[in-house]
C-alpha positions, 0 to 999 in steps of 0.5 A: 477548473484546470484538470491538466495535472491529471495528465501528468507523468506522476499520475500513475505512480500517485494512484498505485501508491494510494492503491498500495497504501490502501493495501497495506492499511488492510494487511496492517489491520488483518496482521492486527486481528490476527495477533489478538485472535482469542484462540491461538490456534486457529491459524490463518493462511493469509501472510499478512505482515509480507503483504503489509511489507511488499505495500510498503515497498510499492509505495516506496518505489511510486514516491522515487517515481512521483518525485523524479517525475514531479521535480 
């Protein structure tokens, strides 16, 4: 078997995107649970929807590196 895309350019960019997709399915799920809470007032201190955001823009910015560098 031919490992050599592993040594690739793109390489990196792919594994910080899965990390930050991975990241952001975890605050996707913890803004989730946190709006079906059964007491409204019991708050949180975590900003879940930011962190989903700010994943979502990590794995926006890796795609633009992994197709610069994968083309």
């Amino acid at each position: 078997m031919n490992w050599d895309w592993l040594y690739s350019d793109w390489a990196p960019w792919a594994e910080l995107a899965s990390g930050a997709v991975l990241v952001a399915a975890v605050a996707w799920w913890g803004e989730r649970r946190r709006m079906r809470r059964s007491d409204p007032d019991a708050v949180g201190f975590m900003p879940w929807g930011t962190v989903f955001v700010l994943a979502l823009f990590v794995v926006l910015i890796a795609a633009v590196f992994i197709l610069r560098y994968a083309l």
